[in-house]
LOBANU-646442 format. One record per residue: residue in three letters; y, z, x of N, C-alpha, C in turn. Coordinates in pm, whole numbers, m for minus. Last residue first. Layout:
LOBANU-646442
<node r="ALA" n_yy="Y" n_zz="Z" n_xx="X" ca_yy="Y" ca_zz="Z" ca_xx="X" c_yy="Y" c_zz="Z" c_xx="X"/>
...
This chain:
LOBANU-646442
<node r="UNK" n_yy="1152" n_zz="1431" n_xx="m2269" ca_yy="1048" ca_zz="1537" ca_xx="m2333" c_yy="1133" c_zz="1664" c_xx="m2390"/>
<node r="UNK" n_yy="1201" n_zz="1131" n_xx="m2255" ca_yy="1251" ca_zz="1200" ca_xx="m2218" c_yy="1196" c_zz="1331" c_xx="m2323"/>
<node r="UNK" n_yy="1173" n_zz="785" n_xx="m2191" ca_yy="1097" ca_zz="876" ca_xx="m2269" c_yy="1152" c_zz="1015" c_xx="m2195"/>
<node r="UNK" n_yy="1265" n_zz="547" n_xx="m2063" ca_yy="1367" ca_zz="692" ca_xx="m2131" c_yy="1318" c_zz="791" c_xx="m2170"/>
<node r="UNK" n_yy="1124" n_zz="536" n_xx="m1750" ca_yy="1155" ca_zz="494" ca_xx="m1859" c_yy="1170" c_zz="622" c_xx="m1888"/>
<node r="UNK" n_yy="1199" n_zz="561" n_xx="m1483" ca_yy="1255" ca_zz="469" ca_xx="m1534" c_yy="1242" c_zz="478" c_xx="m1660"/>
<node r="UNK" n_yy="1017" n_zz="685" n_xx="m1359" ca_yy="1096" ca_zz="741" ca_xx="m1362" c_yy="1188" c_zz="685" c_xx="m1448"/>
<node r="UNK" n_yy="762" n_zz="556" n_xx="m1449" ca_yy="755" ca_zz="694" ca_xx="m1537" c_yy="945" c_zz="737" c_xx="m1486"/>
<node r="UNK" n_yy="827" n_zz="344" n_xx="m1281" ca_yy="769" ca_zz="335" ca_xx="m1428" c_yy="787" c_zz="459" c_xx="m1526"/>
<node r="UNK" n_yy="761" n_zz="443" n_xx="m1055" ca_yy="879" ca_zz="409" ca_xx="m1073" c_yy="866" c_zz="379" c_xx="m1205"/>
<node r="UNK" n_yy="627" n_zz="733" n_xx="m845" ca_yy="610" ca_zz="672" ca_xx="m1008" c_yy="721" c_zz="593" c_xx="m1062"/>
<node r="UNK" n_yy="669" n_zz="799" n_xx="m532" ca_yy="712" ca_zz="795" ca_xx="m663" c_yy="662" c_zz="706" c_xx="m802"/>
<node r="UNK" n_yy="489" n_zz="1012" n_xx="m328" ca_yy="517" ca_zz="817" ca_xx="m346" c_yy="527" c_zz="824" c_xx="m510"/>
<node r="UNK" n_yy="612" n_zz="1156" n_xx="m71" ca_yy="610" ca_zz="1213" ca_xx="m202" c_yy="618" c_zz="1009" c_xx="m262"/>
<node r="UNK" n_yy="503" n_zz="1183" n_xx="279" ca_yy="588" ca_zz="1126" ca_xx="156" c_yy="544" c_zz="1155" c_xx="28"/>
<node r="UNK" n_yy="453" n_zz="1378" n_xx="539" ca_yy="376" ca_zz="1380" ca_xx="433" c_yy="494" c_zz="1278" c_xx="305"/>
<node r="UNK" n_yy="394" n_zz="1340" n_xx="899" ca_yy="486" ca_zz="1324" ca_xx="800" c_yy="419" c_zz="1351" c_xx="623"/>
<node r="UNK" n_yy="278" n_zz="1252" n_xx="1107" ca_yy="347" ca_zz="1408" ca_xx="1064" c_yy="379" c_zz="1453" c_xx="951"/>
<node r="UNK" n_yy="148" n_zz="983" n_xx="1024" ca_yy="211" ca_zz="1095" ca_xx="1106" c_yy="207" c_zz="1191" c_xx="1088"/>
<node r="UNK" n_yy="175" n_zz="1015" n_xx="653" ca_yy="215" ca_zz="896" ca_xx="773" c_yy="225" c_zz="1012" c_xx="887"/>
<node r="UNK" n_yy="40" n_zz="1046" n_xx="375" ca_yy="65" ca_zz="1088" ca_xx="492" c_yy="73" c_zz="979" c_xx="577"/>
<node r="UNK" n_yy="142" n_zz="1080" n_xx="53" ca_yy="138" ca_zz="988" ca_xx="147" c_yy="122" c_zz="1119" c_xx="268"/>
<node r="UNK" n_yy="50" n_zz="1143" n_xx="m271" ca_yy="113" ca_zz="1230" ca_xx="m175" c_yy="44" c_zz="1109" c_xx="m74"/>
<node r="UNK" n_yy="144" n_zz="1029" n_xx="m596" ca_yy="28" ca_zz="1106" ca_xx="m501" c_yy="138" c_zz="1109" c_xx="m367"/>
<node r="UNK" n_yy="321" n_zz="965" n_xx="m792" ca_yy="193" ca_zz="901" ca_xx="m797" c_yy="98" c_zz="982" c_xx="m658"/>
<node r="UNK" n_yy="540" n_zz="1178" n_xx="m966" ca_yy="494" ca_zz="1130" ca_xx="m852" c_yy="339" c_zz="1060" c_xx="m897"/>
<node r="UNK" n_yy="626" n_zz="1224" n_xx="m1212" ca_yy="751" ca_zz="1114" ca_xx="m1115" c_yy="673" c_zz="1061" c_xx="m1024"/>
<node r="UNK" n_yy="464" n_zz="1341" n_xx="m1339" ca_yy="383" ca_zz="1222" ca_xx="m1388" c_yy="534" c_zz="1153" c_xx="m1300"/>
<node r="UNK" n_yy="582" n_zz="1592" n_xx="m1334" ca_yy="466" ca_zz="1574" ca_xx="m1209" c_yy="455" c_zz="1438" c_xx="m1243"/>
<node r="UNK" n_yy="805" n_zz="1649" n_xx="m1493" ca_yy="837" ca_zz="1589" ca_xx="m1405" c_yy="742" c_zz="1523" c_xx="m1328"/>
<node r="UNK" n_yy="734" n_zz="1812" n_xx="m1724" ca_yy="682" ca_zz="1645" ca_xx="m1738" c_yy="728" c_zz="1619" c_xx="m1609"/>
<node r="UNK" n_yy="751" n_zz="2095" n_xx="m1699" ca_yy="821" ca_zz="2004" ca_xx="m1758" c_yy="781" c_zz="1868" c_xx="m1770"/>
<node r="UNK" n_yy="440" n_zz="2175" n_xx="m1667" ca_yy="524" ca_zz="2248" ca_xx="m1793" c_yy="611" c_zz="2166" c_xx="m1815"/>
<node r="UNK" n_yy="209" n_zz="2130" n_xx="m1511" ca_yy="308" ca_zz="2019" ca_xx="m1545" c_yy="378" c_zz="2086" c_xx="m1639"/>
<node r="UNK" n_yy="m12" n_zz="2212" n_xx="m1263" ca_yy="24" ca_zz="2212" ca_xx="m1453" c_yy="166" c_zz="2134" c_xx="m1414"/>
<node r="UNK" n_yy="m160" n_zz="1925" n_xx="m1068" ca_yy="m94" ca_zz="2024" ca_xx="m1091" c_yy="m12" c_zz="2079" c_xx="m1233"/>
<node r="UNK" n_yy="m263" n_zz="1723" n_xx="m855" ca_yy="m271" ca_zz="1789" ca_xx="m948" c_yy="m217" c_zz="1937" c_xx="m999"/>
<node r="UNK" n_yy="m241" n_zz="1424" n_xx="m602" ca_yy="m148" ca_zz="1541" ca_xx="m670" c_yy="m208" c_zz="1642" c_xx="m815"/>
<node r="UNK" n_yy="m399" n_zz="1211" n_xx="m459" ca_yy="m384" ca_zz="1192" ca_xx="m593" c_yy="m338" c_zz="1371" c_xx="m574"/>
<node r="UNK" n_yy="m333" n_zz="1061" n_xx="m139" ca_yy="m432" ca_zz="1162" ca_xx="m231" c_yy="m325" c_zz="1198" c_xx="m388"/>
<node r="UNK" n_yy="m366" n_zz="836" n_xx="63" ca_yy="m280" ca_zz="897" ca_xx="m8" c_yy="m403" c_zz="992" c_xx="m131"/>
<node r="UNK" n_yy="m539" n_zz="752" n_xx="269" ca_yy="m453" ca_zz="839" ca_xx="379" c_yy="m317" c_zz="881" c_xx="266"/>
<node r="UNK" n_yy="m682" n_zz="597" n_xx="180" ca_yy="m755" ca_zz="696" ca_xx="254" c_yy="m638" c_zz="777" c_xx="261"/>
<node r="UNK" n_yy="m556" n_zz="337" n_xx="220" ca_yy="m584" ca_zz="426" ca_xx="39" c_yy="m617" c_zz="560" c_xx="50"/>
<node r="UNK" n_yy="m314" n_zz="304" n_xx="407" ca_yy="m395" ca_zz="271" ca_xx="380" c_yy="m438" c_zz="412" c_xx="270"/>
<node r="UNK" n_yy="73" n_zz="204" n_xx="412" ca_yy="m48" ca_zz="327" ca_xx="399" c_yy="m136" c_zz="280" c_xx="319"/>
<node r="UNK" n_yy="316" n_zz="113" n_xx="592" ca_yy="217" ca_zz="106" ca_xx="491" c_yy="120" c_zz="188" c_xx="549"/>
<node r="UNK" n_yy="659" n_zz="82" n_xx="564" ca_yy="592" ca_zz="156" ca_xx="639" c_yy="424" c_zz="99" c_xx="546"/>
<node r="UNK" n_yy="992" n_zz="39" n_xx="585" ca_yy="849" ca_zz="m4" ca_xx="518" c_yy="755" c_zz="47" c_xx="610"/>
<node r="UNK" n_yy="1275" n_zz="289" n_xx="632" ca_yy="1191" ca_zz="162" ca_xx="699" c_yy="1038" c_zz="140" c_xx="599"/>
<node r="UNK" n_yy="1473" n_zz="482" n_xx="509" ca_yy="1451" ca_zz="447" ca_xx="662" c_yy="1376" c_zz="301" c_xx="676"/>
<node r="UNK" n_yy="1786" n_zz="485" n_xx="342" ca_yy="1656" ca_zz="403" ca_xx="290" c_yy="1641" c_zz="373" c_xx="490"/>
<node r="UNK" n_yy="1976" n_zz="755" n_xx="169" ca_yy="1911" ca_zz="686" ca_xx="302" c_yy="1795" c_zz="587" c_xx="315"/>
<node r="UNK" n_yy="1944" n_zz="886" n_xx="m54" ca_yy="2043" ca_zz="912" ca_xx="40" c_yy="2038" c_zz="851" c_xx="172"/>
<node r="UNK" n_yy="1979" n_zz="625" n_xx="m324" ca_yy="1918" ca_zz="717" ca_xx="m251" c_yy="1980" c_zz="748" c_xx="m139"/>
<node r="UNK" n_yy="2024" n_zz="510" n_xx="m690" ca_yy="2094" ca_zz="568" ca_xx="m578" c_yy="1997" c_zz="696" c_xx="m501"/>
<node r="UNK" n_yy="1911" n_zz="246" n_xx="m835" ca_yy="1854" ca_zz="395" ca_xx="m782" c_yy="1922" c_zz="439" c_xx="m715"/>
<node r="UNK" n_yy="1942" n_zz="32" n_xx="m1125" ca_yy="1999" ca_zz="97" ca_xx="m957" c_yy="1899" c_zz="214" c_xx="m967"/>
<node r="UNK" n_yy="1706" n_zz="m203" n_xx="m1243" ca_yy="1772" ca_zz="m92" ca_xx="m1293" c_yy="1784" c_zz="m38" c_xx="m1107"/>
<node r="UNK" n_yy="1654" n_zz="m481" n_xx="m1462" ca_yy="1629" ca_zz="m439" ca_xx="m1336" c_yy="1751" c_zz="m283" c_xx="m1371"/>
<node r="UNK" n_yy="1383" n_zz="m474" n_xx="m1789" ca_yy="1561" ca_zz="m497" ca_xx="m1700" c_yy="1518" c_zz="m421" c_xx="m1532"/>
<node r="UNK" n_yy="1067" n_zz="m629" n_xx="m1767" ca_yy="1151" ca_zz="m507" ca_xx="m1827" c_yy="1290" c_zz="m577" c_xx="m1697"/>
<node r="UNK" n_yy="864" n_zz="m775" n_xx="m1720" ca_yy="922" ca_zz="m814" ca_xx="m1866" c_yy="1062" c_zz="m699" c_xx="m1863"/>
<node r="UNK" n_yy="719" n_zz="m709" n_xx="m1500" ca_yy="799" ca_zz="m860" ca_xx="m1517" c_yy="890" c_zz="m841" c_xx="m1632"/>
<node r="UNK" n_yy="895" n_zz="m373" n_xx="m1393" ca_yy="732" ca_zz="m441" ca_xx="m1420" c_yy="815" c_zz="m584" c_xx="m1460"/>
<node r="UNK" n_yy="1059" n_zz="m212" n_xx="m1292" ca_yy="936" ca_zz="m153" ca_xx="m1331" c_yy="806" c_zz="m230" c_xx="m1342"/>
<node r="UNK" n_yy="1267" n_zz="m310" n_xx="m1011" ca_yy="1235" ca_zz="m391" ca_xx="m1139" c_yy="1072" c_zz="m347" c_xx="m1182"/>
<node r="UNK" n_yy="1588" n_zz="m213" n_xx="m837" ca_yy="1433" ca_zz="m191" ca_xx="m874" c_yy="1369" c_zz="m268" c_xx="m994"/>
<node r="UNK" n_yy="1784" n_zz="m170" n_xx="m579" ca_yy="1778" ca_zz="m224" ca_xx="m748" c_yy="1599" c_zz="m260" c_xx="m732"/>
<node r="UNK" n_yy="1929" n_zz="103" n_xx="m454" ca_yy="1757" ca_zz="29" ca_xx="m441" c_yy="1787" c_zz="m72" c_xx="m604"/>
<node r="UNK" n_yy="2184" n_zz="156" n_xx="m280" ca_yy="2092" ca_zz="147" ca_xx="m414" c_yy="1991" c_zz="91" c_xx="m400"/>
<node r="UNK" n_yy="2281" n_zz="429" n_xx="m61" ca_yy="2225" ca_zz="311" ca_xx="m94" c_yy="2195" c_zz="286" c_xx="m221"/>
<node r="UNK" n_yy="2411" n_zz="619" n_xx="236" ca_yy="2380" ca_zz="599" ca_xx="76" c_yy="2336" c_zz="436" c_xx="4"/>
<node r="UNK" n_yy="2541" n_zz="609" n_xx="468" ca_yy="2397" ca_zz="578" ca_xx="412" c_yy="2363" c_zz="538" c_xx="335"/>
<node r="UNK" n_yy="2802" n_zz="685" n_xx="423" ca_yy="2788" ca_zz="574" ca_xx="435" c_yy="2586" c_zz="529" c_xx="467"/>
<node r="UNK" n_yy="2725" n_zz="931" n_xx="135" ca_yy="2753" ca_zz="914" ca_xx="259" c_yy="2768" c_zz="746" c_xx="290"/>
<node r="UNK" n_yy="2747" n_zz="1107" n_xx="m170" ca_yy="2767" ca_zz="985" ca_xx="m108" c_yy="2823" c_zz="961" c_xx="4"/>
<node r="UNK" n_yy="2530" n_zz="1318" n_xx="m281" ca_yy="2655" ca_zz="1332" ca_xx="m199" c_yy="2706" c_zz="1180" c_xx="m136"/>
<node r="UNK" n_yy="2436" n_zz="1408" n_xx="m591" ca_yy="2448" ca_zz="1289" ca_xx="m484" c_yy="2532" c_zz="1363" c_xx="m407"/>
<node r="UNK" n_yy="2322" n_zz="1741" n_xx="m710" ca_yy="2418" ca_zz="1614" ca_xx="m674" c_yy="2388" c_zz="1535" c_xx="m593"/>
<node r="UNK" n_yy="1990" n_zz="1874" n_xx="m694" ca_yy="2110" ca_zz="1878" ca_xx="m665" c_yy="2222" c_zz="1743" c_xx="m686"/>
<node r="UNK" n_yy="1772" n_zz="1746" n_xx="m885" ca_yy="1787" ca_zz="1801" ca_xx="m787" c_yy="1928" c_zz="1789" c_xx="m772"/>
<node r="UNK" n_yy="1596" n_zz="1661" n_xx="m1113" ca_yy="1578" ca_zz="1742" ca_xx="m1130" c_yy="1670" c_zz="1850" c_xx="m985"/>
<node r="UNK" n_yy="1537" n_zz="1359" n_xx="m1077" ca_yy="1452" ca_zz="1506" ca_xx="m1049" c_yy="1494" c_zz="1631" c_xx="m1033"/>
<node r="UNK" n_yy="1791" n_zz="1294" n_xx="m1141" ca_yy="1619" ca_zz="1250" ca_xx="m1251" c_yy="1511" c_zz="1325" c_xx="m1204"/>
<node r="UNK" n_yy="1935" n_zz="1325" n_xx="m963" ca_yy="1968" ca_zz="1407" ca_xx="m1132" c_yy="1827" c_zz="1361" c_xx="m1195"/>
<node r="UNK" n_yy="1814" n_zz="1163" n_xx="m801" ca_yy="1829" ca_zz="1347" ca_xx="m732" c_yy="1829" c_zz="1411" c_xx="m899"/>
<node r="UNK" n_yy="1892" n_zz="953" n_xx="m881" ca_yy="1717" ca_zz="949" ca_xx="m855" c_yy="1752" c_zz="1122" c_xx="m859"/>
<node r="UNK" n_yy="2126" n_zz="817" n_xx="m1100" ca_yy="2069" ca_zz="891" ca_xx="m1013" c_yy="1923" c_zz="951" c_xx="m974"/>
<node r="UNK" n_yy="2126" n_zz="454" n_xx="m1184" ca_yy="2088" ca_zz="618" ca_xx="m1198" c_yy="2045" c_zz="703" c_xx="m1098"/>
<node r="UNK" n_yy="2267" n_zz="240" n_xx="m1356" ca_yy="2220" ca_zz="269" ca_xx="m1218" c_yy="2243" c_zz="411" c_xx="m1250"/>
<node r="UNK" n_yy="2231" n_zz="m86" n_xx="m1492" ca_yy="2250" ca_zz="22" ca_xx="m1501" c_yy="2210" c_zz="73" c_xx="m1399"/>
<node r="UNK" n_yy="2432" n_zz="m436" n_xx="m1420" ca_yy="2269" ca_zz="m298" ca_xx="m1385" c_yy="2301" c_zz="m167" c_xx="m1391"/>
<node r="UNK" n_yy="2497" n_zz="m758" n_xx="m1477" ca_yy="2524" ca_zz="m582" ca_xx="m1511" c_yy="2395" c_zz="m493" c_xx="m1471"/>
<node r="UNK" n_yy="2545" n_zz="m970" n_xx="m1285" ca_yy="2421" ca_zz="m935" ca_xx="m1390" c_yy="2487" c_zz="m776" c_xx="m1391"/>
<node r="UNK" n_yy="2727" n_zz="m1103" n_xx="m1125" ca_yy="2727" ca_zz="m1174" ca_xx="m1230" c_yy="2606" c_zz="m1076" c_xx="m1340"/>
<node r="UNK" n_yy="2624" n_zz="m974" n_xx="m889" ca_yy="2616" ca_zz="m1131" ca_xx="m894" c_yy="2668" c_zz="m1187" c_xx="m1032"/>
<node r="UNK" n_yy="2601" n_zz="m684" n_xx="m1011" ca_yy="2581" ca_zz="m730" ca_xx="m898" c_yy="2521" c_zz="m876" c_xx="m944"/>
<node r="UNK" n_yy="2835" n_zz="m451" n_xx="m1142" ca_yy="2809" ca_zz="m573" ca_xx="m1142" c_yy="2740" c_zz="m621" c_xx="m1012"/>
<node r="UNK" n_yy="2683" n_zz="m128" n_xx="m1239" ca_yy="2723" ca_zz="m259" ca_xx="m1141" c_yy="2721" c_zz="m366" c_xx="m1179"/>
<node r="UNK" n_yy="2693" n_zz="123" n_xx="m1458" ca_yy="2618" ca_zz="14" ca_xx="m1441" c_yy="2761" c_zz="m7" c_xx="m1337"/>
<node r="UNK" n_yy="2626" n_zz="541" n_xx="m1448" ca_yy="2718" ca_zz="388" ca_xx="m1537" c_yy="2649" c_zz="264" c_xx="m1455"/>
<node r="UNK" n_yy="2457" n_zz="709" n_xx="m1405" ca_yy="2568" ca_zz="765" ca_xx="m1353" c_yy="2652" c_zz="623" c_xx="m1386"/>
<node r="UNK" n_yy="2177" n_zz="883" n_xx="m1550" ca_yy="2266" ca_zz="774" ca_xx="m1573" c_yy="2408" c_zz="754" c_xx="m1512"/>
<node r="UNK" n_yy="2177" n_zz="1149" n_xx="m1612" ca_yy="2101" ca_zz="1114" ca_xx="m1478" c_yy="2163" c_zz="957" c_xx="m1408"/>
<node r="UNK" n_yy="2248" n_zz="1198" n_xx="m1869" ca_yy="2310" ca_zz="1258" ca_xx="m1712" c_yy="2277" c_zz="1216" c_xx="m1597"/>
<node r="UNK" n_yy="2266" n_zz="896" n_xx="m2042" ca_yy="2198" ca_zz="1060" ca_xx="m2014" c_yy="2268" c_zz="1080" c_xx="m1896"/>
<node r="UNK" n_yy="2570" n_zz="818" n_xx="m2219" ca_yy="2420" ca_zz="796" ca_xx="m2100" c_yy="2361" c_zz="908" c_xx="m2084"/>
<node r="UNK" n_yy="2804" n_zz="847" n_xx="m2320" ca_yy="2671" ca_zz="932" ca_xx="m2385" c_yy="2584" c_zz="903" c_xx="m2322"/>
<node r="UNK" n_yy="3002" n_zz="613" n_xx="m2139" ca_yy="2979" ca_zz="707" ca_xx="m2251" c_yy="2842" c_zz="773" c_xx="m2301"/>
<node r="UNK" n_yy="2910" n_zz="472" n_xx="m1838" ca_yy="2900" ca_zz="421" ca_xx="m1953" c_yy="2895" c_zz="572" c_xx="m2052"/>
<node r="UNK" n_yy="3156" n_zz="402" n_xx="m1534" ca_yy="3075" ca_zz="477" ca_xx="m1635" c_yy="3066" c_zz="457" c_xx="m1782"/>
<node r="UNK" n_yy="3078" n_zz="174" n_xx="m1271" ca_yy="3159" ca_zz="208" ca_xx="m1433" c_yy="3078" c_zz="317" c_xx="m1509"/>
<node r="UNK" n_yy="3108" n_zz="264" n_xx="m913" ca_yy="3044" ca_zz="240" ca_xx="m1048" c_yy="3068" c_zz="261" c_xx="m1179"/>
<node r="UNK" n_yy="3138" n_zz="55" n_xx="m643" ca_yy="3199" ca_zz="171" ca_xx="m750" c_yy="3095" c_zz="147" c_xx="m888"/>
<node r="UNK" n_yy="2821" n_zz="133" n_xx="m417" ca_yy="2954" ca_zz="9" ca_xx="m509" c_yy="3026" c_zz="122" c_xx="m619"/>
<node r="UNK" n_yy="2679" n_zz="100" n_xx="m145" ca_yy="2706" ca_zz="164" ca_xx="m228" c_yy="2825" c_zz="99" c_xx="m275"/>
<node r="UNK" n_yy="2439" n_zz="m160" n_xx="m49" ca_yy="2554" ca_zz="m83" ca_xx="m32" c_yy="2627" c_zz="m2" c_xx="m181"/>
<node r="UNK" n_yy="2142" n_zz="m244" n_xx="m165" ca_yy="2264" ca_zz="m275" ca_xx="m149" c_yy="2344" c_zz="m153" c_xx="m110"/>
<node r="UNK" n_yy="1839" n_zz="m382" n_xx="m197" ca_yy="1851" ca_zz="m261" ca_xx="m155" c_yy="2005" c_zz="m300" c_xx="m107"/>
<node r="UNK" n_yy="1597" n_zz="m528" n_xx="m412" ca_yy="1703" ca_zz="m536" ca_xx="m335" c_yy="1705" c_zz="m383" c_xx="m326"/>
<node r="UNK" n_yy="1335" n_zz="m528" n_xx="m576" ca_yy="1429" ca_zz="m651" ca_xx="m586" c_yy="1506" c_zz="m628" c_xx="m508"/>
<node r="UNK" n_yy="1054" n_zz="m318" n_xx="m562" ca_yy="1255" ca_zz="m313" ca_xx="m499" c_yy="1271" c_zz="m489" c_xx="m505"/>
<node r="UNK" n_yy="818" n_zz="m294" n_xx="m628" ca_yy="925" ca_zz="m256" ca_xx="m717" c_yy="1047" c_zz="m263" c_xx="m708"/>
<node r="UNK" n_yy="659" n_zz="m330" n_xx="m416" ca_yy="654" ca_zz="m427" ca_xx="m528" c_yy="760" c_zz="m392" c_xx="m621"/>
<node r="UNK" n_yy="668" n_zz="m128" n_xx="m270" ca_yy="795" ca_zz="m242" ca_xx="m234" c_yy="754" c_zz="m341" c_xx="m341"/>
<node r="UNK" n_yy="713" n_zz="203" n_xx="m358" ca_yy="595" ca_zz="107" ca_xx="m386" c_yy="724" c_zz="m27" c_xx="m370"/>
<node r="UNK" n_yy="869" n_zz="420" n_xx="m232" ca_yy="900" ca_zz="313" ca_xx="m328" c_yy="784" c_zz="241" c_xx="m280"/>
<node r="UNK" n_yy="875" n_zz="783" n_xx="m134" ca_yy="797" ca_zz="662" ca_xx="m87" c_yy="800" c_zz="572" c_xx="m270"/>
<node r="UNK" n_yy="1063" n_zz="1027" n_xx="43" ca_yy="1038" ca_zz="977" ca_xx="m48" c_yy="920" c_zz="838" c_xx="m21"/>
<node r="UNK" n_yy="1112" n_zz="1336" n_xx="222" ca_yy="1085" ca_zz="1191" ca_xx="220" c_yy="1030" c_zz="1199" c_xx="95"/>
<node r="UNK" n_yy="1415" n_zz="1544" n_xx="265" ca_yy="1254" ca_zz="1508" ca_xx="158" c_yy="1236" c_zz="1364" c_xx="210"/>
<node r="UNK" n_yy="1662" n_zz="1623" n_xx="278" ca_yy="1530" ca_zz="1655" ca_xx="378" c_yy="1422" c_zz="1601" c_xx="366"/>
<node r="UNK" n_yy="1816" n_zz="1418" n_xx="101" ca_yy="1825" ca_zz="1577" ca_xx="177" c_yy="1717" c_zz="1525" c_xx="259"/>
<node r="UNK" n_yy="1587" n_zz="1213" n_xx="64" ca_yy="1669" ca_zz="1253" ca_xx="m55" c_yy="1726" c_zz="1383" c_xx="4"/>
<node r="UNK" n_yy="1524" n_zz="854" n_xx="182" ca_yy="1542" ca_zz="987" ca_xx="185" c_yy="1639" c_zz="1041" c_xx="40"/>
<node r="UNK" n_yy="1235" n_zz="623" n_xx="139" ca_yy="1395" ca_zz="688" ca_xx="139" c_yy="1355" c_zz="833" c_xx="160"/>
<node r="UNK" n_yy="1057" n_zz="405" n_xx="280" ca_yy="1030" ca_zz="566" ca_xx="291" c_yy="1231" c_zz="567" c_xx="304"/>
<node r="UNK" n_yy="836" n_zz="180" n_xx="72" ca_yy="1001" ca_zz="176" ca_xx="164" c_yy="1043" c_zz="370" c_xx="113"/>
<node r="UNK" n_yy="525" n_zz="84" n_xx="100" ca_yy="609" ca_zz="155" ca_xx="54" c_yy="803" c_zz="187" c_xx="178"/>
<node r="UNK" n_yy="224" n_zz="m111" n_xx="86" ca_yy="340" ca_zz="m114" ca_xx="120" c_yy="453" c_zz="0" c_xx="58"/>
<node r="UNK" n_yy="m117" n_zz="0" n_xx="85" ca_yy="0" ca_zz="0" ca_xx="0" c_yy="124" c_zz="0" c_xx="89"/>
């Protein structure tokens, strides 16, 4: 499995690269009225409006802090659905991980957040958290 290892603070993260249409510079962003919170308003990028959301407020984690790191991931869940921003605090490098080396996560789940992650990566030293972009993306909200 191909995955592009962002950062969030301290945390590694891991994007399944079948899901990133692009990865852009940070842009002003319009805010759209009654969005959920996590929802921080849409971009114009090329002519196409994209809503764009905070990944940190969708888990549940502290504010953005917007550095010249900072990034969007425009992401696309699956063929039929809209493309949608991710603001992350750093996007390091593709990296891939063989099947052996990610393990499936279990754990109670009181808020719904556990179904963000798809299992746990090890690279190195390193352990990535490999996100559920499907479950983060859609509205279903508990």
């Amino acid at each position: 499995m191909q995955i592009i290892d962002v950062k969030l603070g301290n945390d590694s993260f891991g994007i399944e690269i079948k899901y990133v249409n692009s990865i852009i510079v940070m842009q002003n962003i319009t805010r759209v009225p009654k969005a959920q919170p996590y929802y921080l308003g849409v971009i114009n990028l090329r002519g196409e409006i994209i809503p764009v959301m905070s990944l940190r407020r969708r888990l549940g984690l502290e504010d953005d802090i917007f550095t010249s790191s900072t990034r969007i991931m425009i992401l696309k869940p699956d063929a039929s659905s809209e493309s949608v921003g991710m603001i992350v605090d750093e996007v390091n490098e593709v990296i891939t991980l063989e099947n052996d080396s990610i393990e499936k996560i279990s754990y109670d789940d009181k808020d719904g957040k556990a179904g963000f992650s798809s299992g746990i990566g090890k690279y190195g030293d390193e352990l990535i958290n490999i996100l559920n972009i499907p479950a983060i993306i859609s509205e279903n909200d508990e």
